[in-house]
C-alpha positions as a Markdown table, in Angstrom:
| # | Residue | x | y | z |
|---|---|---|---|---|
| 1 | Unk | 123.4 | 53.9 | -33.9 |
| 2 | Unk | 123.9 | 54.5 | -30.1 |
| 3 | Unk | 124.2 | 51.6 | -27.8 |
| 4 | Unk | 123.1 | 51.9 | -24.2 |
| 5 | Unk | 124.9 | 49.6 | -21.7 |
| 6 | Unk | 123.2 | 49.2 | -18.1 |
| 7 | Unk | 125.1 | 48.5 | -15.4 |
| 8 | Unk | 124.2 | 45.5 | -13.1 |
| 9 | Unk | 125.3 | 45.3 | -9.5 |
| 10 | Unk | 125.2 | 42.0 | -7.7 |
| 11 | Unk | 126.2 | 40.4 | -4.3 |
| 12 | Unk | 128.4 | 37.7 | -3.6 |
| 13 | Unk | 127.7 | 35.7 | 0.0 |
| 14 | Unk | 130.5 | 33.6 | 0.3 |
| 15 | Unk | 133.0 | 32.0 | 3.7 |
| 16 | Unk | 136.6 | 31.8 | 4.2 |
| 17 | Unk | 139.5 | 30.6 | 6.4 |
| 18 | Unk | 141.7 | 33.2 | 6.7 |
| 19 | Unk | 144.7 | 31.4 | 8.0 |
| 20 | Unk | 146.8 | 32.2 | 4.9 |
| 21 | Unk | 145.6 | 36.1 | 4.4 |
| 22 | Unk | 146.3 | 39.5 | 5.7 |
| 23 | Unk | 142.9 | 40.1 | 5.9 |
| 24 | Unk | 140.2 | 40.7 | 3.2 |
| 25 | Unk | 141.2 | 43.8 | 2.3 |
| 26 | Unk | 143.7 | 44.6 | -0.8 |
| 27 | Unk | 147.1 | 45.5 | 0.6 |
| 28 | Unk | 150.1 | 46.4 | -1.0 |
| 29 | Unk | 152.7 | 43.7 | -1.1 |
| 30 | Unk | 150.4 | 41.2 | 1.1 |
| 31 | Unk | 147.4 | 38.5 | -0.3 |
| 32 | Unk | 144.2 | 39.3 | 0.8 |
| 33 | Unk | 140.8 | 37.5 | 0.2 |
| 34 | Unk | 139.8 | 40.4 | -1.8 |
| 35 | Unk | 142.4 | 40.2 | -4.5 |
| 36 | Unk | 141.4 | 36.8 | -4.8 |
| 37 | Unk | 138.4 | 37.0 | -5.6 |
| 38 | Unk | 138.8 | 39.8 | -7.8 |
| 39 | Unk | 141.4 | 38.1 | -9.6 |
| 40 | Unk | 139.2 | 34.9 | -10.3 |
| 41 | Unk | 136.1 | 37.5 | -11.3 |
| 42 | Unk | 137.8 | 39.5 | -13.5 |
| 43 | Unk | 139.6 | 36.1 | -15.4 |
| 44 | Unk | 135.8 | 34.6 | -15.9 |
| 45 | Unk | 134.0 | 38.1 | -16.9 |
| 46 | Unk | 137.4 | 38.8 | -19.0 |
| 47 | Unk | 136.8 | 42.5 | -17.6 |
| 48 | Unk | 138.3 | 44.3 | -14.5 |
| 49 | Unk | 136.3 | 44.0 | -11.5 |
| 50 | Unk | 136.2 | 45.2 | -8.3 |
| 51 | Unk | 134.6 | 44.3 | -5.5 |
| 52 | Unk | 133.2 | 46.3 | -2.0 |
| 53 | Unk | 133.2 | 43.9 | 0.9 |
| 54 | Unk | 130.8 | 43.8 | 4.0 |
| 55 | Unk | 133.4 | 44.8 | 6.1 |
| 56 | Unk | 137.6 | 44.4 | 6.8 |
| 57 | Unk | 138.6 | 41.4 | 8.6 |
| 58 | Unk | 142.1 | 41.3 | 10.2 |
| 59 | Unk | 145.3 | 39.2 | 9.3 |
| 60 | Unk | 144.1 | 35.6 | 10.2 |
| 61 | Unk | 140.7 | 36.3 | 11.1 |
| 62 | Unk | 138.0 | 34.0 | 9.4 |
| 63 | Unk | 134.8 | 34.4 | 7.9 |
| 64 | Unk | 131.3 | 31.9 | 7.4 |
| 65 | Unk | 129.0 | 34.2 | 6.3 |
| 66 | Unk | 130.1 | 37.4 | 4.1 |
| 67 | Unk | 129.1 | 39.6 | 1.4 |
| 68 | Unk | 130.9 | 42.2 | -1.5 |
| 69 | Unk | 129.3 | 43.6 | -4.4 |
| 70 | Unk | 130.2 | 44.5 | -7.7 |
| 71 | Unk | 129.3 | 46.1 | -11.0 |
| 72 | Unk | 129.1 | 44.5 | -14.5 |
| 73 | Unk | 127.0 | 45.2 | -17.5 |
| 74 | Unk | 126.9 | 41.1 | -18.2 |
| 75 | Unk | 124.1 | 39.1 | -17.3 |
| 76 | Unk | 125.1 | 36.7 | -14.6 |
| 77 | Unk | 124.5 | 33.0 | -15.0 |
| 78 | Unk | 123.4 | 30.6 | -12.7 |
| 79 | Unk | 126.8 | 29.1 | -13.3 |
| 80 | Unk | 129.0 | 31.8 | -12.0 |
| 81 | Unk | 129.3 | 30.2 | -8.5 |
| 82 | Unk | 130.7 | 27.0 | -8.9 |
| 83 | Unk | 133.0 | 28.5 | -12.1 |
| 84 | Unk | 134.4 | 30.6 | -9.3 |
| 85 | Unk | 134.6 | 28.1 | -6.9 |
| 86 | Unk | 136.8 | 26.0 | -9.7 |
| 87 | Unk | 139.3 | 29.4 | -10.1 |
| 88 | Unk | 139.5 | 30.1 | -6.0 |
| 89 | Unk | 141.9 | 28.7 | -3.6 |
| 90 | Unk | 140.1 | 25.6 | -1.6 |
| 91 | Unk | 140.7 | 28.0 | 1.3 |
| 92 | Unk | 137.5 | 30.3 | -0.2 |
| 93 | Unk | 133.8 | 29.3 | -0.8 |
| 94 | Unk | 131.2 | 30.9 | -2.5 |
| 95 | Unk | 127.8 | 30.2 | -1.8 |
| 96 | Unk | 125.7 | 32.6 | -4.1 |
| 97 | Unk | 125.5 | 35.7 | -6.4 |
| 98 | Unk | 122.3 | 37.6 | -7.1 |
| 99 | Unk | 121.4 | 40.7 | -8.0 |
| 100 | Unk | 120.3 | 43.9 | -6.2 |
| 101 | Unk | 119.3 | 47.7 | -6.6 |
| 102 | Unk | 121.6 | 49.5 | -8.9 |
| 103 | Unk | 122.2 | 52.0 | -5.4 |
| 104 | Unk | 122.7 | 48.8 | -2.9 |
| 105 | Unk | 126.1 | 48.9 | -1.0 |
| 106 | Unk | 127.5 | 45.5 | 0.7 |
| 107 | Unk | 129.3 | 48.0 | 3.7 |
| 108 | Unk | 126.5 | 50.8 | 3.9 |
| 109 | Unk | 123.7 | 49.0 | 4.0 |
| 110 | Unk | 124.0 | 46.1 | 6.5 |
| 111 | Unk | 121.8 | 46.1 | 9.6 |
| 112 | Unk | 123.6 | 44.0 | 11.9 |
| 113 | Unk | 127.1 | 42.4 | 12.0 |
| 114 | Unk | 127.5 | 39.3 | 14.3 |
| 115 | Unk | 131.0 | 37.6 | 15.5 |
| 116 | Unk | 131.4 | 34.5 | 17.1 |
| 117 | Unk | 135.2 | 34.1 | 19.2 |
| 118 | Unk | 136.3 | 30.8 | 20.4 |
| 119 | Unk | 138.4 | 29.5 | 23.3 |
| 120 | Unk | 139.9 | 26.0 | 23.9 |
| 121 | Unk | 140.2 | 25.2 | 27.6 |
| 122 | Unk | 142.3 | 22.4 | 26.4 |
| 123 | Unk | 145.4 | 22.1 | 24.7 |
| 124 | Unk | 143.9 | 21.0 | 20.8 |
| 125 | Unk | 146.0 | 20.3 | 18.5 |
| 126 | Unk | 142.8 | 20.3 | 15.4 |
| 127 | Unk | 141.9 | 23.7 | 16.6 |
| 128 | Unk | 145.1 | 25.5 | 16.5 |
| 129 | Unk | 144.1 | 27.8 | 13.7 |
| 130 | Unk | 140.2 | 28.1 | 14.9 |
| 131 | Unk | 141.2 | 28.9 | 18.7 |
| 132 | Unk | 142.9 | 30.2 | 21.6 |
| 133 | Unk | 144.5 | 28.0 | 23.2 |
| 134 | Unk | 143.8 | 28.9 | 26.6 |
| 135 | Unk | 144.4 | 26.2 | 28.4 |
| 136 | Unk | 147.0 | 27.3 | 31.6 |
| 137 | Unk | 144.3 | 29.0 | 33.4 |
| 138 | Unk | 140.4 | 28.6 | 34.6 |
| 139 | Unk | 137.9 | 30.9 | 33.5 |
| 140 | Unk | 134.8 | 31.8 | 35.0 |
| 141 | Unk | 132.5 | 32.0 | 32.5 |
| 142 | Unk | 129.6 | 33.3 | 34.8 |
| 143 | Unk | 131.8 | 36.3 | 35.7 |
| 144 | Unk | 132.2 | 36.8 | 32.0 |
| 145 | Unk | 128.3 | 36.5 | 31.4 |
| 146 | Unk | 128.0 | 39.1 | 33.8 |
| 147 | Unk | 130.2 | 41.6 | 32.4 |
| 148 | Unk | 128.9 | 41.3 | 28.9 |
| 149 | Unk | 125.8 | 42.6 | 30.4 |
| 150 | Unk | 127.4 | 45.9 | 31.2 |
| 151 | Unk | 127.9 | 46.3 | 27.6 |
| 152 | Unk | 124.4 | 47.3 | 26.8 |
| 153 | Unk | 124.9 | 49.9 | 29.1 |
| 154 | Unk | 127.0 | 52.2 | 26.4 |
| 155 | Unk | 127.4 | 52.7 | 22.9 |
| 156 | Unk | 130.8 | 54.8 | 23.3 |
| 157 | Unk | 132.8 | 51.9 | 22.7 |
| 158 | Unk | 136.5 | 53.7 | 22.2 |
| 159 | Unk | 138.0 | 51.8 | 24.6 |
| 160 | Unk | 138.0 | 48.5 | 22.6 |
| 161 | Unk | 138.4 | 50.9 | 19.1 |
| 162 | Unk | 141.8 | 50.4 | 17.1 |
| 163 | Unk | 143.8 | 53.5 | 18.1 |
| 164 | Unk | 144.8 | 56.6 | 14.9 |
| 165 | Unk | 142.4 | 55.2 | 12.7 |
| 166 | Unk | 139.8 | 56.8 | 10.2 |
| 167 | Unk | 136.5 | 56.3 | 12.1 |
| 168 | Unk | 134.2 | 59.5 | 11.8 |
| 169 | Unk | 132.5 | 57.9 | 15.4 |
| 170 | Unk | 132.8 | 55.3 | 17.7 |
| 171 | Unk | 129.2 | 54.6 | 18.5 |
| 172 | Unk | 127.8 | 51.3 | 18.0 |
| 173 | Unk | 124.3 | 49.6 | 19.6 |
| 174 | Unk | 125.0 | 46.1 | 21.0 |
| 175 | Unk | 122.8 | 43.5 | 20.3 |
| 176 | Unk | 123.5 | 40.7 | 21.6 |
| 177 | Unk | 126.7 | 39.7 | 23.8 |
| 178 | Unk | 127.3 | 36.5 | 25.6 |
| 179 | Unk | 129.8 | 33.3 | 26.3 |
| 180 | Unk | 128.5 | 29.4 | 26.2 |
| 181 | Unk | 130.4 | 26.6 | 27.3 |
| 182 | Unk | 130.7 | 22.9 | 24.9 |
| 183 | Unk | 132.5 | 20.7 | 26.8 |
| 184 | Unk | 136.1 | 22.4 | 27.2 |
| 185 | Unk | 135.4 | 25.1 | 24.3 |
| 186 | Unk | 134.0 | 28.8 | 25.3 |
| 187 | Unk | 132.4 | 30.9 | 22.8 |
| 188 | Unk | 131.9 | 34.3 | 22.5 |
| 189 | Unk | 128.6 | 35.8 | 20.4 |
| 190 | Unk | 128.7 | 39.1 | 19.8 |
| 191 | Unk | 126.4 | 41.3 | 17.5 |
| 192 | Unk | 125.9 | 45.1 | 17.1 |
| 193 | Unk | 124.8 | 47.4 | 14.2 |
| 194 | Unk | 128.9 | 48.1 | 13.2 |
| 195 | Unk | 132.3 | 47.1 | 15.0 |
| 196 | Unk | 135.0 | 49.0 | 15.1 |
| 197 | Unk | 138.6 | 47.9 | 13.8 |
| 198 | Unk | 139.9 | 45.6 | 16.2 |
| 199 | Unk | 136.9 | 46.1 | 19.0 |
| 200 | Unk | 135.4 | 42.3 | 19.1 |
| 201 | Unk | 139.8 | 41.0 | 20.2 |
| 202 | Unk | 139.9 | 44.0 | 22.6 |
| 203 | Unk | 136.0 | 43.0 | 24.1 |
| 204 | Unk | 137.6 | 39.0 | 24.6 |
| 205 | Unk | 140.8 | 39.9 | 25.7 |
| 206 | Unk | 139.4 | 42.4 | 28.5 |
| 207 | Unk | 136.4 | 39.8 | 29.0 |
| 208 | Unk | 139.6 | 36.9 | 29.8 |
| 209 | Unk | 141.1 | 40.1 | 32.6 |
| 210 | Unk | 137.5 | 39.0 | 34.1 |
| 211 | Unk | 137.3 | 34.8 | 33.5 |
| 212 | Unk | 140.8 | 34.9 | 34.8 |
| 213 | Unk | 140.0 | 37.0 | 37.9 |
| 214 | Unk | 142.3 | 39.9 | 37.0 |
| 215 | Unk | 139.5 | 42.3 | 37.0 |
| 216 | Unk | 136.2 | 42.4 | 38.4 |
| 217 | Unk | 133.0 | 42.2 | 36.4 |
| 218 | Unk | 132.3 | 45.4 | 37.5 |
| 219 | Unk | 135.6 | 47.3 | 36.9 |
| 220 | Unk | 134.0 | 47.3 | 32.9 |
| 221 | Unk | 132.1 | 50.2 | 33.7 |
| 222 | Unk | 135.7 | 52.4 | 34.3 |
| 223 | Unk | 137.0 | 50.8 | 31.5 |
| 224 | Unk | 134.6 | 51.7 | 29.1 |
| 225 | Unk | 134.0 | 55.1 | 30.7 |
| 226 | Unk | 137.6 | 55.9 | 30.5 |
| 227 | Unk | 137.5 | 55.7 | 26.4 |
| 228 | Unk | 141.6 | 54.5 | 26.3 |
| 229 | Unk | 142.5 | 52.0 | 24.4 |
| 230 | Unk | 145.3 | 51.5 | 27.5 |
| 231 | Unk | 142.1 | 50.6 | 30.0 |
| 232 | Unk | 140.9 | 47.5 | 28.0 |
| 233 | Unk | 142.9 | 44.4 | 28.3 |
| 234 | Unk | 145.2 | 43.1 | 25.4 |
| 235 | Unk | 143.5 | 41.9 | 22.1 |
| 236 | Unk | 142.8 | 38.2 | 21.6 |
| 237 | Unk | 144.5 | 36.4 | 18.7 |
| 238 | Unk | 142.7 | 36.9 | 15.6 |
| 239 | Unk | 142.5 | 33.1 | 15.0 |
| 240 | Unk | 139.6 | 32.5 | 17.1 |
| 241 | Unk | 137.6 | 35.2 | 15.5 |
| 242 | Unk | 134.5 | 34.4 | 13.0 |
| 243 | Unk | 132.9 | 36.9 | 11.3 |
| 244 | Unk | 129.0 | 34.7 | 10.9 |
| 245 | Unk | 126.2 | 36.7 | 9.6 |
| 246 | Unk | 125.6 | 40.4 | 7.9 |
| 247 | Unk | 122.0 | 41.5 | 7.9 |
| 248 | Unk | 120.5 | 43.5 | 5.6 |
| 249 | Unk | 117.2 | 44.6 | 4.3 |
| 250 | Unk | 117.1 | 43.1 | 0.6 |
């Protein structure tokens, strides 16, 4: 007698800190969320698993809202989430698994990435490792409102793009793009259809040449035209980033 085994895919949406990783990714000789997670997965389901995340987030770059798939031919219980939250370091949360279409993909299929950055304008001792500290120097947060609107000008965005890396393109459609101020903390909301590696650090660090009165909200425009990594200004620190929400069309 044959036995026929169907394979189940499901979604994990789940948050992290990722103060004490090299990113989500698995890397050789470095921990990354992903190989935590599919080290607590696979111990549970006593099989091999492997996950496909939403995206790659950088060394020390955090996460509230994120998503990875992965196959099985179990039946997942309604338990699986807080048994994984009992294996995984406090440091990573899970907040649900469900199931999806057999053809779904966690990278492929989002919609809509968005990123928050933060800035303390004040030294802050509790927000060392959620932060930059930039706290020497004003900014002018109306010059950087009005740069951010030159951003929905383009969709070439290889000026801000990680350089030698594998991207087939470097077109991405903005969304939304702009800086509030609470009290002496600046935050950055950024959303588009896909980011490049390292593009939402180089968009803060250029947007801080503006705040800071280095560049002009206008000189954007060369910068982006230019499509040199060497035009943009230096990357932010990857603490204050926040990968917050993937959309997709369940």
């Amino acid at each position: 007698m044959y036995r026929y085994f169907i394979t189940l895919r499901y979604f994990i949406e789940f948050s992290y800190s990722g103060k004490n990783y090299f990113g989500y990714q698995i890397q050789p000789n470095a921990i990354s969320v992903q190989e935590e997670l599919e080290k607590a997965l696979s111990t549970i389901l006593r099989e091999k698993i492997k996950t496909t995340g939403a995206g790659r987030t950088d060394t020390g770059v955090h996460a509230k809202k994120i998503y990875a798939h992965f196959d099985t031919e179990q039946v997942i219980s309604d338990q699986l989430s807080h048994r994984l939250n009992g294996f995984l370091p406090a440091d990573i949360s899970i907040k649900r698994i469900f199931e999806v279409r057999d053809n779904f993909h966690a990278r492929f299929d989002a919609t809509f990435r968005t990123y928050e950055y933060y800035i303390s304008m004040e030294k802050n001792p509790f927000t060392q490792d959620s932060a930059w500290q930039h706290w020497r120097k004003p900014l002018d947060i109306d010059k950087m409102n009005e740069a951010c609107k030159i951003l929905f000008e383009y969709e070439d965005f290889t000026s801000f793009a990680k350089l030698h890396t594998d991207n087939k393109t470097n077109l991405c459609k903005m969304y939304k793009a702009e800086w509030e101020q609470n009290g002496t903390e600046l935050k950055f909301t950024v959303s588009a259809n896909r980011f490049l590696r390292n593009m939402v650090r180089a968009i803060v660090g250029t947007m801080v040449e503006v705040g800071s009165g280095k560049i002009k909200p206008e000189d954007l425009r060369k910068v982006i035209e230019n499509k040199n990594r060497n035009s943009a200004g230096t990357s932010a620190p990857a603490q204050g980033l926040f990968l917050v929400d993937v959309g997709y069309e369940f």
